[in-house]
DOGULUM-839662 format. One record per residue (C-alpha): z, x, y; residue in three letters. Coordinates in steps of 0.2 Angstrom, whole numbers, plus 5000, padded with zeros to 4 digits. Example, Ala and Ser with C-alpha at 12.3 -4.5 7.8 and 13.67 -1.06 7.14 Angstrom:
residues 2
503950624978ala503650684995ser
***
This chain:
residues 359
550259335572unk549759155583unk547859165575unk548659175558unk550059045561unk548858925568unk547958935548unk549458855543unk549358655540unk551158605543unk551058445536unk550458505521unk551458665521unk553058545525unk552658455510unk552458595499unk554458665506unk555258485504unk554558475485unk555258675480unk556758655488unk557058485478unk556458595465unk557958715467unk559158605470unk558958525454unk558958695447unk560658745454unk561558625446unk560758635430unk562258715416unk560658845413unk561158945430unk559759075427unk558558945427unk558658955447unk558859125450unk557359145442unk556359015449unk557059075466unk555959245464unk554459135459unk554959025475unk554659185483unk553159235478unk552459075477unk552859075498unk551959245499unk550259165493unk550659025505unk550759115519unk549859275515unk548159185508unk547559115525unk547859265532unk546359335524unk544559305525unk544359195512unk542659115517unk541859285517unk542659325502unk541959175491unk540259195496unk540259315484unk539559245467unk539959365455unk541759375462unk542159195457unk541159215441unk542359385437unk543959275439unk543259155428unk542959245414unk544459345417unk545559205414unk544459135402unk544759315392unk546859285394unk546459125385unk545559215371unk546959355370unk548359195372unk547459125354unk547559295344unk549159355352unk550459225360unk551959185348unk552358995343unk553358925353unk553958745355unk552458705341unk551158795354unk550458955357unk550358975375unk551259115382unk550759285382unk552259405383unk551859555396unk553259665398unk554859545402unk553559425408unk552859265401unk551259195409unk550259055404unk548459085407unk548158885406unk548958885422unk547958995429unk546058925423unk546458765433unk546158855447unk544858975441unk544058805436unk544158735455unk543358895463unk542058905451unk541558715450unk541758705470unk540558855472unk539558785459unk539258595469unk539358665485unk537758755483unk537158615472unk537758435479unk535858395484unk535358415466unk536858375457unk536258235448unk534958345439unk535458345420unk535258545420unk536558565435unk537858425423unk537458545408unk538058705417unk539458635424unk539958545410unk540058705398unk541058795412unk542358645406unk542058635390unk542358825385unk544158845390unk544558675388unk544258715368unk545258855370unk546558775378unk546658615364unk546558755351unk548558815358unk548458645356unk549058615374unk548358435378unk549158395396unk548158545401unk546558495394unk546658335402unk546758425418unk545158535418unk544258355411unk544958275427unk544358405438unk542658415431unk542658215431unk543158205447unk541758295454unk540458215446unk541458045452unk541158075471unk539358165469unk538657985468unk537958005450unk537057885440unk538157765431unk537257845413unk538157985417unk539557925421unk539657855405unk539157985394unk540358095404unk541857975397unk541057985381unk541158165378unk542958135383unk543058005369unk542158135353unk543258255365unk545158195361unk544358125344unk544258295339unk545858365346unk546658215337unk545858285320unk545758455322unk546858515337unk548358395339unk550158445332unk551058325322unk552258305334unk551158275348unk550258135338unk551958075333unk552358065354unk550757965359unk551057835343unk552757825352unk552257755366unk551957605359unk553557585350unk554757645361unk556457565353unk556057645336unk556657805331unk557957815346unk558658015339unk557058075337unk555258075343unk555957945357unk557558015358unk557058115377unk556157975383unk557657845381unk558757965389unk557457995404unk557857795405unk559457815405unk559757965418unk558557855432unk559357715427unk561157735429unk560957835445unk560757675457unk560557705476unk561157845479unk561557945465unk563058005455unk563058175469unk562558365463unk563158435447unk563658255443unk562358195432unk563158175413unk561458165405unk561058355412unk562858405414unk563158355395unk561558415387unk560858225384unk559258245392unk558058375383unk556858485397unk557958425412unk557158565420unk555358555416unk554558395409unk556158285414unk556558385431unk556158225438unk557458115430unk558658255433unk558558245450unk558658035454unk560258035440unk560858145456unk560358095471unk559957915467unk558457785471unk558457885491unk558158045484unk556757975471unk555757895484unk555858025495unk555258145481unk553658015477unk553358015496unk553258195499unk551958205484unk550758075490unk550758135509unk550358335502unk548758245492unk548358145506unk548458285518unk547558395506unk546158255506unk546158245525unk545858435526unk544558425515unk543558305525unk543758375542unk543158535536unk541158605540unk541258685523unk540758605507unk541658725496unk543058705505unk542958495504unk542658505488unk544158665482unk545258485492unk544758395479unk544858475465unk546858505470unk546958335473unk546458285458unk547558405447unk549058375459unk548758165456unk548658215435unk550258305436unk551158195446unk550558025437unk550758085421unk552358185423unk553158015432unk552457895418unk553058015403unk554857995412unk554657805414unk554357775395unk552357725403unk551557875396unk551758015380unk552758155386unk551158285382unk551958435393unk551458425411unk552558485424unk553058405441unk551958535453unk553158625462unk554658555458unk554658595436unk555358775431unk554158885426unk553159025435unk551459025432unk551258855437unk552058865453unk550859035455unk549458935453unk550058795463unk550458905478unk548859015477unk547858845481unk548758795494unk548658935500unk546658935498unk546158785505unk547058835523unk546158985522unk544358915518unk544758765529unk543458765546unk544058655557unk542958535565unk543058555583unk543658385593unk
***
């Protein structure tokens, strides 16, 4: 039980409590008071994988190509099933029903995407810059990031191009890749925009640069996001007080908005706090990841960087007014389960690969 305990980062695991028990807090005094019973059970299970994951023998487990080619294309398969078979909702399909349960294979490939890419480098770093290792990596992006604008889902899309961009921004690559990297990014979205966008998500990035027009409708959430932060001052109108929540003004108070739900409640203080507990898990994460021996384990730290730093810079700026609101959740504070799975089951990961370089 010591040997297993002593896996445990406690920084970073502290971080991770402080951010879902902010999470449920929220929650609680949402009027929706399912909403945090059910995230409870996720809060469970997501503590599971915390705890249970460094437990194993990860290192040994990953060595094994085909196993981390078979969760891959596992995943990958969800998508295809989640394109024929999830029902519309919200204006996407990306949830496919299981029984009572909804999961949301997006979620899921992020991390498939991490341990396949972090294999992939790992092996490759010396000869990363070779065109035919950016091919292969790139296609392991590209094929479930088309599925995934197909739902259309952009917020998720934009994820799995910031992962695969941010390895080949720290493997030192030519500047002509670099560029032709953004590039595809560029014929990329050109094409979502065509082909792949909803109305209403085009309607949501236009909006961001006309933020006072159309105040009841496409920037009717963002406005009252400004007004919930805003009106909460120092420290906060106190649980269950927040008239935004409590009286139905602020749309997805407990997913894309969980953030602006919480600061009309505990103010400024409890903000900040918030932000803080966020930039020390990425920094820990980071600092993990370049202590350790193992390159697949540096590079597993920053692929969860990366997607944590998305989330939480998108997720603040679309409740700011300084982004489109294009559906990303706040990691471990938004409702929602698959999310919070696939949260959890990295942080749970990068203990268990971490080699600890010795003093």
């Amino acid at each position: 039980m010591s040997r297993a305990l002593s896996k445990i980062d406690w920084g970073l695991t502290g971080a991770v409590l402080l951010l879902m028990a902010i999470s449920l807090v929220t929650l609680a005094s949402n009027p929706e008071r399912e909403l945090f019973w059910r995230q409870s059970i996720w809060v469970l299970l997501a503590l599971a994988l915390i705890f249970g994951l460094p437990l194993i023998n990860l290192r040994a487990i990953f060595n094994y190509r085909w196993l981390i080619l078979g969760i891959y294309f596992f995943v990958l398969s969800l998508l295809v099933l989640t394109y024929f078979f999830a029902l519309p909702a919200s204006g996407t399909k990306s949830w496919l029903q299981i029984g009572e349960i909804q999961i949301q294979a997006s979620e899921f490939m992020k991390a498939a995407l991490i341990i396949l890419l972090s294999s992939f480098f790992a092996l490759r770093h010396v000869a990363i810059a070779q065109p035919k290792v950016i091919a292969i990596s790139f296609f392991y992006f590209l094929i479930p990031t088309i599925l995934v604008l197909l739902q259309p889902d952009l917020g998720t899309s934009l994820v799995l191009f910031g992962i695969w961009f941010g390895y080949l921004l720290v493997s030192e690559l030519p500047l002509r890749y670099i560029a032709v990297a953004l590039l595809i990014f560029v014929i990329i979205g050109a094409l979502g925009w065509s082909f792949g966008f909803a109305p209403y998500q085009k309607d949501r990035i236009a909006a961001l640069f006309s933020p006072e027009t159309d105040p009841l409708g496409v920037n009717y959430s963002v406005l009252q996001s400004k007004i919930a932060i805003g009106s909460a001052g120092l420290f906060g109108k106190g649980f269950g007080q927040g008239s935004q929540v409590q009286l139905g003004f602020l749309p997805a108070a407990h997913t894309d908005f969980i953030f602006s739900s919480f600061v009309e409640e505990w103010g400024l203080l409890g903000g900040f706090l918030l932000i803080a507990a966020f930039l020390y898990l990425i920094y820990r994460i980071l600092q993990l990841g370049l202590r350790s021996y193992n390159n697949f384990a540096k590079f597993v730290s920053l692929g969860v960087a990366i997607t944590l730093f998305i989330h939480f810079s998108i997720n603040l700026g679309s409740a700011l007014g300084l982004l489109p609101v294009i559906g990303i959740s706040l990691p471990f504070v938004s409702y929602g389960g698959s999310h919070l799975l696939t949260m959890a089951a990295l942080i749970g990961i990068i203990q268990g690969v971490h080699e600890r370089r010795s003093p």
